[in-house]
MARKE-23913 format. One record per residue (C-alpha): x, y, z; chain; residue in three letters; residue number from 1. Coordinates in pm, 1 decimal, always signed. Layout:
REM MARKE-23913
((X,Y,Z),'A','ALA',NUM)
...
This chain:
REM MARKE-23913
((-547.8,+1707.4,-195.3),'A','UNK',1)
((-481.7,+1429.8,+30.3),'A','UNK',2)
((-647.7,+1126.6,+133.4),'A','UNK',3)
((-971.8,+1269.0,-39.5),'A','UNK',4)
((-751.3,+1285.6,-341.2),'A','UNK',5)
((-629.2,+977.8,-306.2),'A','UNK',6)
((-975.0,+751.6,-224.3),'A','UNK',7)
((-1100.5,+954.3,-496.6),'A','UNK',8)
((-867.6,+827.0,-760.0),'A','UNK',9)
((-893.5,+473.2,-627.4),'A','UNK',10)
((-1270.8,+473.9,-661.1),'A','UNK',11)
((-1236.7,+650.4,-998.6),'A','UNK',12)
((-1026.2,+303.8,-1110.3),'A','UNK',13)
((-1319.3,+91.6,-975.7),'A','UNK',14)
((-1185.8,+6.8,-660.5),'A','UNK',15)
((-1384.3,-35.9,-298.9),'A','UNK',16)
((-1211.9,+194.3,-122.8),'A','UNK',17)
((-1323.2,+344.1,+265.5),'A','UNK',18)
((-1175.2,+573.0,+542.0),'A','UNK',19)
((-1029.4,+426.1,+842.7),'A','UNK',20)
((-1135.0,+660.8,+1154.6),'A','UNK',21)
((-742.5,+688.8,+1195.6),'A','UNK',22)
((-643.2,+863.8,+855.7),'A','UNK',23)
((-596.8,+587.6,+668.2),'A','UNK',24)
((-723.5,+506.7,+278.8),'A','UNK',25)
((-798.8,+83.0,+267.6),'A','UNK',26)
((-908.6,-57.3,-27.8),'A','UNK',27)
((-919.7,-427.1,-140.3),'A','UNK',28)
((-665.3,-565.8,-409.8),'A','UNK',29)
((-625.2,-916.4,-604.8),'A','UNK',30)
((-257.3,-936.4,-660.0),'A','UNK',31)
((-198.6,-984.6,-1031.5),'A','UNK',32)
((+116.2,-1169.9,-1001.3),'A','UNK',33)
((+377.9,-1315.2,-815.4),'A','UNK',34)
((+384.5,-1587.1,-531.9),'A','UNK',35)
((+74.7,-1421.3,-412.5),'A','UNK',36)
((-134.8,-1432.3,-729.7),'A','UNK',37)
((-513.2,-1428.4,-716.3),'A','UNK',38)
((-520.5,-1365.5,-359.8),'A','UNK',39)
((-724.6,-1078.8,-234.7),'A','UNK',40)
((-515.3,-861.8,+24.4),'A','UNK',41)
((-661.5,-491.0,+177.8),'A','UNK',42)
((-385.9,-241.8,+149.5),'A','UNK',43)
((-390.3,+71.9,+363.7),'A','UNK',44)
((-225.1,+379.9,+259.4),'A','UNK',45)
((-165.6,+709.8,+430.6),'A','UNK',46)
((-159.9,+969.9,+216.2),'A','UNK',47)
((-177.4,+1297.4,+377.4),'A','UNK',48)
((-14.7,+1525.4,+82.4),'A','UNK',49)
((-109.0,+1309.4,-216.1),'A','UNK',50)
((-17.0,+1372.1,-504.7),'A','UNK',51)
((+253.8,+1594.7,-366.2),'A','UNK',52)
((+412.3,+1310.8,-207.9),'A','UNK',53)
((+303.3,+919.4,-254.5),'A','UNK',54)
((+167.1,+762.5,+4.9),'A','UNK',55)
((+375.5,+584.1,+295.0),'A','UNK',56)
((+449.5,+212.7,+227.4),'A','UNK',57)
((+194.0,+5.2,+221.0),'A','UNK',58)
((-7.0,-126.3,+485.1),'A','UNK',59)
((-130.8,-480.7,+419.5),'A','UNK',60)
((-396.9,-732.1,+530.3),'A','UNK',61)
((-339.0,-1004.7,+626.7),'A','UNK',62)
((+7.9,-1075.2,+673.7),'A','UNK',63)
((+177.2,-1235.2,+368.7),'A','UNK',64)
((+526.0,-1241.1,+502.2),'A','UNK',65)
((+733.8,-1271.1,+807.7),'A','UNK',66)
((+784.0,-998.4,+1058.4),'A','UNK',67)
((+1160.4,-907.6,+1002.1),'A','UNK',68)
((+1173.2,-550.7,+1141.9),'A','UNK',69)
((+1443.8,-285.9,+988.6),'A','UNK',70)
((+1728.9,-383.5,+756.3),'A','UNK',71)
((+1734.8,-636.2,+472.0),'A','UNK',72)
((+1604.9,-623.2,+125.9),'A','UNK',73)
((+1283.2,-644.0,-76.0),'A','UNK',74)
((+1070.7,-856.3,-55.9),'A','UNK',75)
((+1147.0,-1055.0,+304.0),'A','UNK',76)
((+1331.1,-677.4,+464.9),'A','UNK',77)
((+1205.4,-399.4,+629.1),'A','UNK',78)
((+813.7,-564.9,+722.2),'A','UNK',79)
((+683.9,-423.5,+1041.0),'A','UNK',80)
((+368.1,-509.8,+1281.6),'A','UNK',81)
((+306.5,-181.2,+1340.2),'A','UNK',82)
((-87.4,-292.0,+1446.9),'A','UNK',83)
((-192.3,+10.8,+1236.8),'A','UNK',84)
((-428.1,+113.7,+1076.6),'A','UNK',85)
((-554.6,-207.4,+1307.7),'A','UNK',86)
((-359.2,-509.3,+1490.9),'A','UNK',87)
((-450.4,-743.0,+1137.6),'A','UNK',88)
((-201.6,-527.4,+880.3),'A','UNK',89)
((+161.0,-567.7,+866.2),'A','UNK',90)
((+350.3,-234.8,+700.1),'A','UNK',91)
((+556.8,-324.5,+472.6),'A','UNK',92)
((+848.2,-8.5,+452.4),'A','UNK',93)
((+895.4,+78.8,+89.5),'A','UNK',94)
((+956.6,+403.6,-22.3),'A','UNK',95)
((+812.7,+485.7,-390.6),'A','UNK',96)
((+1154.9,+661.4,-520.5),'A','UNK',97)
((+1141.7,+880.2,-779.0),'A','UNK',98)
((+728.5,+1003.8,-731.0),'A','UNK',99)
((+727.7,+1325.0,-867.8),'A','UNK',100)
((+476.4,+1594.6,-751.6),'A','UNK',101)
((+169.1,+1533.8,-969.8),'A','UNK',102)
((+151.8,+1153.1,-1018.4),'A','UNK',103)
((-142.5,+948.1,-988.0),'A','UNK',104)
((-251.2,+684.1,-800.7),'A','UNK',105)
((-186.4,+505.0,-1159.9),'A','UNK',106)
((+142.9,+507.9,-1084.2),'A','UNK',107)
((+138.8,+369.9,-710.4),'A','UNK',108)
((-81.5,+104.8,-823.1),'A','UNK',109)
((+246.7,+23.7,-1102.2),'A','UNK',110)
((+427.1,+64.4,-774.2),'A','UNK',111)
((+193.8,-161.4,-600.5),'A','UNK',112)
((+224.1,-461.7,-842.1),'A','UNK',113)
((+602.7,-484.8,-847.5),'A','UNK',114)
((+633.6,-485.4,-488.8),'A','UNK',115)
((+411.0,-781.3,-460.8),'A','UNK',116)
((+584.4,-937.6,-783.6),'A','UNK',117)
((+792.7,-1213.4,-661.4),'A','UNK',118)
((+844.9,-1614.6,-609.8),'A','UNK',119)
């Protein structure tokens, strides 16, 4: 359970996945669709009771969108430079609602592509 779950699902879809030294799950991603289409992006995740809970919102690499801090909505609210897991990722704060205990990283990756789906 946990981030060993977790990378071990991601690696199970075919993705590169490693283990930052500060608990975090990065893997590299081409986003399908969207403004950002085709680009290659590394998305952190922390997921410390996966599949219990999803992961955190998404840590990404490199910065696709402004810093706005709290407040506002999807896609241009609530993106953070928290410099974690290093100074390069923005976090991007968007709860997965409705994860259920059990789900797989199948579903986050659904998740994944509609957060990034946008002109």
């Amino acid at each position: 359970m946990g981030n060993q779950e977790l990378m071990s699902q991601l690696q199970n879809k075919g993705l590169e996945t490693w283990m930052h030294t500060n608990n975090f799950v990065c893997f590299k991603f081409i986003v399908p669709l969207g403004r950002f289409k085709g680009q290659e992006i590394e998305i952190a995740l922390q997921g410390q009771q996966f599949p219990l809970l999803p992961p955190s919102g998404p840590h990404i690499k490199p910065h696709l969108l402004p810093i706005t801090g709290g407040g506002g909505v999807h896609p241009f609210g609530g993106i953070h430079d928290r410099k974690l897991p290093t100074p390069e990722f923005q976090y991007w704060s968007r709860p997965f609602k409705g994860w259920t205990s059990g789900m797989k990283v199948d579903d986050y990756l659904a998740f994944l592509r509609t957060l990034l789906d946008f002109e």
